[in-house]
C-alpha positions in Angstrom: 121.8 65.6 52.5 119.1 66.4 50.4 116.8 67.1 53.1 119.5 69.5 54.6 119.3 71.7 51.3 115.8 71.5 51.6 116.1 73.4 55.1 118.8 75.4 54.1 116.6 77.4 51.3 113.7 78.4 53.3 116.7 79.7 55.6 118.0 81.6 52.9 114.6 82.8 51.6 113.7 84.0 55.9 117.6 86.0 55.7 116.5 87.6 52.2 113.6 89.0 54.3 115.4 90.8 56.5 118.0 92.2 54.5 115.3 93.3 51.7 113.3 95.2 54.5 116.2 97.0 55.6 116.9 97.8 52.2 113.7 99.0 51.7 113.4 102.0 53.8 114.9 104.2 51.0 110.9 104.2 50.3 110.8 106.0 53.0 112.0 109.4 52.0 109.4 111.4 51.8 109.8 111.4 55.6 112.8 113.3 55.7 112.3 115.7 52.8 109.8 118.6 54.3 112.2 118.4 57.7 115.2 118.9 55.4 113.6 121.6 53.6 112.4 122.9 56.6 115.9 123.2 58.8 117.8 123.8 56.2 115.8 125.5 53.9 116.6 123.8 50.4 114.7 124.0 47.8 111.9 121.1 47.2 114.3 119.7 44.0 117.4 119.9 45.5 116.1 117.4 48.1 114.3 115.5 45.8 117.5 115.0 43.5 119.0 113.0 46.7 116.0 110.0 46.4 116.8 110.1 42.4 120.4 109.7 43.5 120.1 106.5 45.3 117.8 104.8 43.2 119.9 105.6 40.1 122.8 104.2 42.0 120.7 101.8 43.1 121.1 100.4 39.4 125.2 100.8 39.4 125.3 98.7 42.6 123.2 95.9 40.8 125.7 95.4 38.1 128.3 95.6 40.3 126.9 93.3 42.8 125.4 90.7 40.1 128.7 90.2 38.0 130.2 90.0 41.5 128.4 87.2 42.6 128.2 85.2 39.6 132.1 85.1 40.4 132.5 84.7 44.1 128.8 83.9 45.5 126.4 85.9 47.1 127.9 85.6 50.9 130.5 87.8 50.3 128.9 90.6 48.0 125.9 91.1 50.6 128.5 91.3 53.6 130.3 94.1 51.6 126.8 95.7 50.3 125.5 95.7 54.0 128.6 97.7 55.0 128.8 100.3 52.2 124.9 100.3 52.6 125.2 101.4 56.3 127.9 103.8 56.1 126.2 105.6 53.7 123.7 106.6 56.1 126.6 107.9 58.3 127.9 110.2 56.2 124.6 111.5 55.6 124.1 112.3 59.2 127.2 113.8 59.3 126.1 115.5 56.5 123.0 117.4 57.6 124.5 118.4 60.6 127.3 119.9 58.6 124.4 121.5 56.3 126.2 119.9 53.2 123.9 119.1 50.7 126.7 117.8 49.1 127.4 115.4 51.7 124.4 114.0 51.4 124.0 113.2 48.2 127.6 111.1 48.2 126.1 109.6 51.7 122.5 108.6 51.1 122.6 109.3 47.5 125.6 107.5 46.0 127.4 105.5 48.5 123.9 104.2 50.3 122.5 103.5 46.9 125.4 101.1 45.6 125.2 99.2 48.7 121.3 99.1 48.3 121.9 98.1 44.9 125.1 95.2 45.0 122.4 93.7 48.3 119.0 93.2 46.5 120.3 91.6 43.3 122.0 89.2 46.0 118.8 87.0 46.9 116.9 87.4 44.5 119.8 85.7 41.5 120.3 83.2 44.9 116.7 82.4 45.2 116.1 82.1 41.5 118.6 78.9 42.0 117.0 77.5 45.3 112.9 77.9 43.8 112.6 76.3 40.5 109.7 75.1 41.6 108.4 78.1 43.4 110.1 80.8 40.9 107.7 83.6 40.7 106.0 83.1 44.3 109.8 82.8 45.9 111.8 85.6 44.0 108.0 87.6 44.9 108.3 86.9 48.6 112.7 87.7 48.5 111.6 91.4 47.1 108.2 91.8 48.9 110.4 92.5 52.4 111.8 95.5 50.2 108.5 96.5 49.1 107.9 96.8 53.1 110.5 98.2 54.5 109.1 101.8 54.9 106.1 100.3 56.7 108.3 99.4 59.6 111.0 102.1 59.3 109.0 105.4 58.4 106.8 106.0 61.2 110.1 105.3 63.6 111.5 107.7 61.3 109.2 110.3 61.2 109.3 110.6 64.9 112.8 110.0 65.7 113.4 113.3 63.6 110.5 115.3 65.7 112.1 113.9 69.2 116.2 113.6 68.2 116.6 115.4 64.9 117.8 114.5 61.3 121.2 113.9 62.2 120.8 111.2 65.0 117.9 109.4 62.7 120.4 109.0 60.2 122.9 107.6 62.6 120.9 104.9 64.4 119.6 103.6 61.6 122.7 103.7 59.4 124.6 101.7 62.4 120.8 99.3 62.1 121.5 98.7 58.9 124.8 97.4 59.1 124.2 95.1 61.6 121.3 93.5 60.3 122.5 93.4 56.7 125.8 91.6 57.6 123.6 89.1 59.7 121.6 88.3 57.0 124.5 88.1 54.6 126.0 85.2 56.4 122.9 82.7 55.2 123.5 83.1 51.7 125.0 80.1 49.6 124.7 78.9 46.2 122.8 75.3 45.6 125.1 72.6 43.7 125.1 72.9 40.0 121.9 71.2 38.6 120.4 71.4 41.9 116.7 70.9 41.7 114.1 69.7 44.6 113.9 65.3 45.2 111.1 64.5 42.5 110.4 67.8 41.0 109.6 68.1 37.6 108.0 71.0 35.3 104.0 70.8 35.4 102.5 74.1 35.0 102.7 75.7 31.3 104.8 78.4 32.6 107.4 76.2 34.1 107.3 74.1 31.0 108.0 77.1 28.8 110.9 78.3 30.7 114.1 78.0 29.0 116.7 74.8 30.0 119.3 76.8 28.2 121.6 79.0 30.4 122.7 82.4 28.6 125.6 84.6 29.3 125.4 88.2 29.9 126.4 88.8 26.6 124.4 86.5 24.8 121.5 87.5 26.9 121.9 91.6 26.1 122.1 90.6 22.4 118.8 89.8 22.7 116.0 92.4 21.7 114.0 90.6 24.7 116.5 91.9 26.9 116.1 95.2 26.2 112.1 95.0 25.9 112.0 93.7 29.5 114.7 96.5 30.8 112.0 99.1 28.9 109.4 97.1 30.3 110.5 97.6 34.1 111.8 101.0 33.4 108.0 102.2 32.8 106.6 100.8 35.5 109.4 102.1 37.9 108.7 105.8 36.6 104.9 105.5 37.2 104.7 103.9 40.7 108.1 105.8 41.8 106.6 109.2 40.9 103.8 108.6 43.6 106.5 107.1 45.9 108.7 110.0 46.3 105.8 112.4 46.8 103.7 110.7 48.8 103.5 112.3 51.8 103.5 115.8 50.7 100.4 115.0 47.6 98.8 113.8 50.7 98.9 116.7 52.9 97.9 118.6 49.8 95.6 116.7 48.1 93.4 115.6 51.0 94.8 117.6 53.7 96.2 115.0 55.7 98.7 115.5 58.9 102.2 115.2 58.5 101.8 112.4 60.4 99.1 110.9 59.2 100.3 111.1 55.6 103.6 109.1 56.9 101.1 106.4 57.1 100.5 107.0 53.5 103.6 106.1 53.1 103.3 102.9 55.2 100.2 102.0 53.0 101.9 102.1 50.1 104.8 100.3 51.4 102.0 97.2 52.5 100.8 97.1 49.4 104.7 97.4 47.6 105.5 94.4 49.2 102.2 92.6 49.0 102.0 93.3 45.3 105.3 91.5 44.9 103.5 88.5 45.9 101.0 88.4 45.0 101.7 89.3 41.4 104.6 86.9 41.4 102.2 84.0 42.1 99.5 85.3 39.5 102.5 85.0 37.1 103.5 81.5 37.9 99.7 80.8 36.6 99.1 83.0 33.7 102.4 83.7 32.7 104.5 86.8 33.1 103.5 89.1 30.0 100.1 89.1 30.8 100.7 90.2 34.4 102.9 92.9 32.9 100.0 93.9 30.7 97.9 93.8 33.8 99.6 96.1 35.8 100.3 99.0 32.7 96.1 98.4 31.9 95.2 99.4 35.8 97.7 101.6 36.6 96.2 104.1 33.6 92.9 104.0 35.1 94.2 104.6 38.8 96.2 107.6 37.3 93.7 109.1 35.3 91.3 109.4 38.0 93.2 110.4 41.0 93.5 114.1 40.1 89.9 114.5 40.4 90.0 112.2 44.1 89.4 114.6 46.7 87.6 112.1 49.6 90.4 110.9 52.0 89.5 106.6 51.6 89.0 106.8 48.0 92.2 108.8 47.6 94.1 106.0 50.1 92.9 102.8 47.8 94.0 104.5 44.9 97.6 105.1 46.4 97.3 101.0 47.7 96.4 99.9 43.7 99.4 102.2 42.8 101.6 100.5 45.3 100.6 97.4 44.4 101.1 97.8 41.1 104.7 99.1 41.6 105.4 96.4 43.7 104.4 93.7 41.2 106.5 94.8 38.2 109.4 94.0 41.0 107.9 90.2 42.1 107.7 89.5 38.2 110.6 90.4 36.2 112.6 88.4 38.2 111.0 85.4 37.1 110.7 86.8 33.7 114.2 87.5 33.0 114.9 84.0 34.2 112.5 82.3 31.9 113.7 83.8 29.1 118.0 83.0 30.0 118.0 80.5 32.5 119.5 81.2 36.2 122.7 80.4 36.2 124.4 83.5 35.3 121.1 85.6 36.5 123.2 87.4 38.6 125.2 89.7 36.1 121.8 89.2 33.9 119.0 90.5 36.5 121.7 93.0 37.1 121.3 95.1 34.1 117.9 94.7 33.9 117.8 96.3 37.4 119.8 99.4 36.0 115.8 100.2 34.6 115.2 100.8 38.1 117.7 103.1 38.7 117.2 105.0 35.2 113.7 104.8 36.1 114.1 106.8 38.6 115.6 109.8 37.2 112.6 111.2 34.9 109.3 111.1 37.2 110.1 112.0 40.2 112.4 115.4 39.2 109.4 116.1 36.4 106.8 115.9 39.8 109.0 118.0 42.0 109.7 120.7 38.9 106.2 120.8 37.9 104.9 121.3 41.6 107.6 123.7 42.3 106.5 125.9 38.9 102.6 125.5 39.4 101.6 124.1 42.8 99.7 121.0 41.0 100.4 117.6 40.7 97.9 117.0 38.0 99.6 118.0 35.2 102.8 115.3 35.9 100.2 112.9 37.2 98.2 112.5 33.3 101.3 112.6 31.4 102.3 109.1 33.5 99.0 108.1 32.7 99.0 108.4 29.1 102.2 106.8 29.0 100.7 103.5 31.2 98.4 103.5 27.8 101.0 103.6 25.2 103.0 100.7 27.2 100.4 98.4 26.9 101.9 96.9 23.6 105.2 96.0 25.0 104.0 92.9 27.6 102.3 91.7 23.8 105.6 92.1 22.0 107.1 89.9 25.1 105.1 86.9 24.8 108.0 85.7 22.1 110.9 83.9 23.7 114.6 84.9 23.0 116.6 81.8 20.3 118.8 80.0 21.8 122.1 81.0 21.9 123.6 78.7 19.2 121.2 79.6 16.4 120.5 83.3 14.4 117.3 84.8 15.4 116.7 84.6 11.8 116.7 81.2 11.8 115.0 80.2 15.0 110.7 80.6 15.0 109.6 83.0 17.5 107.8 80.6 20.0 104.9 81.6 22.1 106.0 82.0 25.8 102.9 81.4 29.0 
């Protein structure tokens, strides 16, 4: 029996894959936004605001999905977020060929991102259960397929909409997405309470420092570390998704790239999205989350303070790789994190609203690009104030190095203890 929940997880952690990688592609859209404004001539914001949409809603569907499953599983929440998540798409072919901008922000916007949302808390708060001994490298490898989902979906996108058209891309990938997410869906199960591998035990100094005491949502949010690690991923979101939803226009303008060829900027930065994920996620499990955290804020200022300047087309591509991978590592460690600190049983509603940083982080950088570019035809000027803000943030992985008290004593009370 044992040995049949020991297959059962690295099933699991292959069907987290596949749904994260469809759930990816919303990376993607920079593919689709000179088109739109092309055909139907919308203004570069009002296109924009629909990739702000479905990230922020992104965050909704992560409560909604987390509390869900800590209550019914994750089998049935992802079969439900892989529906929503797929008709979304519909409606937002429907809507372009109606010319509702409107209609696609409900589509692709709201509906798409709740169902994007209530599916990627699913494995990770699922994983988090199977991988106590794997946490970081495990929950890494669950988002890293999200992290890559516009490797394999842009350039297919990008030419569908030169041979079919917006509406049809939209279609055939909305009716994908369904399929595949629903597939995937059907893997998902909870371990027994208490589960943990035959023989395991804690070795590393991480692992040993991570909590045995399970918190509640409510007990967990009346934590100030709660809210330091929802600031903490909000910031990193801001700076890595400001590049994101511009990438292939900075490219063509910055370097003078093709359209097509900066699609495959977007692909690069999608390989290094989801290799980040892991590869910071297995860095944490041996340094220790905060100082990966400090890690990522310390490199991404560099990356950002130079890249204005960055006018050769290989220099300008390793610095959009470091960004990416750098994005993608905030995502691989905070799930780890926020487990460490309240324990995985209820990490479902928990990981949940820490994922609403995402969505929130979305709203700020990428309308403050798109405004500024639209006023002044530079992206300089959006690009340092990001980077100065990487500087300031460099005290808050310090400030997270002290554990949360348990939930039975005052924080008053309890020492503040030194967390890996």
């Amino acid at each position: 029996m044992a040995e049949e929940r020991l297959r059962n997880r690295w099933g699991i952690a292959a069907a987290a894959v596949v749904m994260q990688i469809c759930l990816g592609a919303v990376y993607g859209w920079s593919v689709f936004k000179i088109p739109l404004m092309r055909t139907e001539h919308w203004a570069e914001t009002q296109v924009q605001l629909t990739f702000t949409l479905a990230i922020a809603f992104l965050g909704v569907g992560t409560i909604i999905g987390g509390l869900w499953q800590d209550r019914v599983g994750p089998r049935r929440v992802a079969t439900v977020a892989g529906v929503i998540y797929g008709i979304g798409y519909l409606i937002a072919g429907f809507a372009v060929k109606a010319h509702s901008l409107a209609g696609l922000y409900a589509g692709y916007g709201v509906i798409s991102g709740i169902g994007m949302g209530m599916g990627y808390i699913t494995p990770v708060a699922t994983l988090v259960k199977w991988f106590p001994d794997r946490r970081g490298l495990m929950t890494g490898v669950a988002v890293a397929g999200y992290g890559a989902g516009a490797l394999i979906f842009s350039p297919i996108a990008a030419r569908m909409i030169q041979t079919t058209g917006l509406s049809p891309t939209f279609w055939v990938f909305g009716i994908a997405y369904l399929i595949l997410v629903v597939a995937a869906a059907q893997f998902y199960a909870n371990p027994p309470a208490g589960w943990a591998p035959a023989g395991w035990v804690p070795r590393t100094a991480v692992a040993k420092a991570a909590t045995k005491i399970d918190f509640t949502v409510t007990q967990a949010m009346g934590r100030w570390q709660f809210w330091l690690l929802w600031l903490m991923l909000f910031l990193n979101v801001s700076a890595g998704i400001m590049i994101i939803s511009q990438a292939s226009p900075m490219a063509q303008q910055m370097v003078s790239m093709t359209p097509l060829a900066a699609a495959g900027m977007v692909g690069l930065i999608s390989i290094f999205n989801g290799a980040g994920r892991v590869f910071w996620a297995w860095v944490s499990d041996m340094i220790g989350r905060a100082p990966v955290y400090f890690l990522l804020y310390a490199i991404q200022a560099v990356i950002f303070f130079s890249l204005t300047s960055v006018r050769n087309v290989t220099l300008f591509s390793v610095m959009f790789a470091i960004i990416g991978l750098c994005y993608g590592g905030g995502f691989g460690t905070m799930p780890s994190f926020t487990a460490d600190f309240f324990g995985p049983k209820y990490m479902g509603g928990i990981y949940g609203w820490v994922l609403l940083a995402w969505g929130a982080g979305a709203i700020p950088s990428p309308i403050l690009i798109a405004r500024i570019h639209q006023g002044t035809g530079a992206y300089g000027p959006a690009i340092r104030i990001i980077a100065i803000v990487m500087v300031c943030s460099l005290i808050l992985p310090i400030l997270a190095r002290f554990r949360p008290a348990p939930p039975a004593a005052r924080v008053s009370e309890e020492p503040l203890r030194r967390i890996a």
